[in-house]
N, C-alpha and C positions, 0 to 999 in steps of 0.2 A: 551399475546404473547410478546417475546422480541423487542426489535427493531431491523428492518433491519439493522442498525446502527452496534450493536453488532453481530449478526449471520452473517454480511460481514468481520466484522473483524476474526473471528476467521477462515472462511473460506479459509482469506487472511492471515493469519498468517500458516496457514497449508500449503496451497499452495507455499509461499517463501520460507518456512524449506522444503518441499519434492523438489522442484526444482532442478536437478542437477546444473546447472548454476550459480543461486544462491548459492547455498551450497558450489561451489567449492570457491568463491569467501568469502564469511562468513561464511563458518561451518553452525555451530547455530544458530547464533549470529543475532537471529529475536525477539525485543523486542516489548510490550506494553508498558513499561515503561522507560525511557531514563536510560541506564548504562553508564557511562563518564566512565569508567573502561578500556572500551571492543573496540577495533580497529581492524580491520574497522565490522561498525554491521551497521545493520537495525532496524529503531524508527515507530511504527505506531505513525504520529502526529495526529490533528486534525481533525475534520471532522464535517460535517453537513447534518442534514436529512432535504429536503423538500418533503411535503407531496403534492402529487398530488391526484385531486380527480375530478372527472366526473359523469355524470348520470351512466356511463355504468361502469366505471374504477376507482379503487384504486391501488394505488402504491406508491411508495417511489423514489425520486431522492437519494441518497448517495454521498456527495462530499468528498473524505478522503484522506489525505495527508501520504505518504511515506516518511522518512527521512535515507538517509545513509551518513555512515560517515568514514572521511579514517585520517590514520596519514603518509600516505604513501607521500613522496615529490612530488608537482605537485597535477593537478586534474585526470591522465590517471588512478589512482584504482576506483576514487568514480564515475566516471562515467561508468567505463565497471559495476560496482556495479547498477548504475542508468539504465543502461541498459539491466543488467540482467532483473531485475524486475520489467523493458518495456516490455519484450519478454514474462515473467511468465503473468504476468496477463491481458496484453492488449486484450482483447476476449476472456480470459477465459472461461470456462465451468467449476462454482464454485457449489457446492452444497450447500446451504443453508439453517437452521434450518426453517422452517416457511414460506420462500423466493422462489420464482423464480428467481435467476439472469435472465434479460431479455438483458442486456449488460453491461460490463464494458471495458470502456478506458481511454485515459491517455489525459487529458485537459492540461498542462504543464510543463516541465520539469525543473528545475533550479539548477545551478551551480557557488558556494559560496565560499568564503575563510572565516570563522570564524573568530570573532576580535583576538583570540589567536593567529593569525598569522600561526599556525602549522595545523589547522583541516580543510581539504576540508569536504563541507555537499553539501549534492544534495537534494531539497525535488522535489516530482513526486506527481500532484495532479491528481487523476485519479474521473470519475463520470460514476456513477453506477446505473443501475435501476434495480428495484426492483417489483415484487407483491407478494402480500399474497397469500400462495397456499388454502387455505380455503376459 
């Protein structure tokens, strides 16, 4: 079976491209992989799985980081950006390969000037539970 790990992420990458909100603010422009090309977009960053486990209960904590990024003057794009993608997935209802989402919310938020001096970045660390549906 995959990891909760990856079956959230793709869940969460579906979810930020169908988002109206999102979308109106970055198109597409939803990666796994960092494009320095592309302004303003969204980076899934990193993330980590802890394994919870009980006599009676298995599950997965998921803690995974959201990166957006703007070339827009100021920080008012990358935040309505940071906020879209508060709004998408704070208590979602994700459908998950293998998974139960049991919740995901947003642990916190943050708001950066790049050393390039030009690139507002927001990363949104959001944590996620998880059980195997088998």
């Amino acid at each position: 079976m995959p990891s909760a790990s990856l079956s959230l992420q793709k869940a969460v990458v579906g979810k930020l491209k169908a988002d109206i909100a999102v979308s109106a603010l970055v198109g597409t422009s939803v990666f796994d992989t960092p494009n320095a090309d592309v302004f303003p977009r969204i980076t899934l960053g990193e993330d980590q799985v802890l394994t919870e486990r009980a006599d009676c209960y298995e599950g997965d904590e998921v803690i995974l980081t959201i990166h957006a990024w703007s070339r827009e003057i100021g920080f008012p794009q990358v935040k309505r950006i940071g906020s879209a993608v508060r709004a998408a997935l704070q208590g979602a209802d994700l459908t998950l390969d293998d998974y139960r989402l049991v919740d995901i919310a947003v642990e916190d938020e943050r708001y950066m000037r790049d050393p390039d001096g030009i690139t507002s970045h927001a990363v949104l660390t959001f944590r996620a539970l998880t059980e195997p549906t088998d």
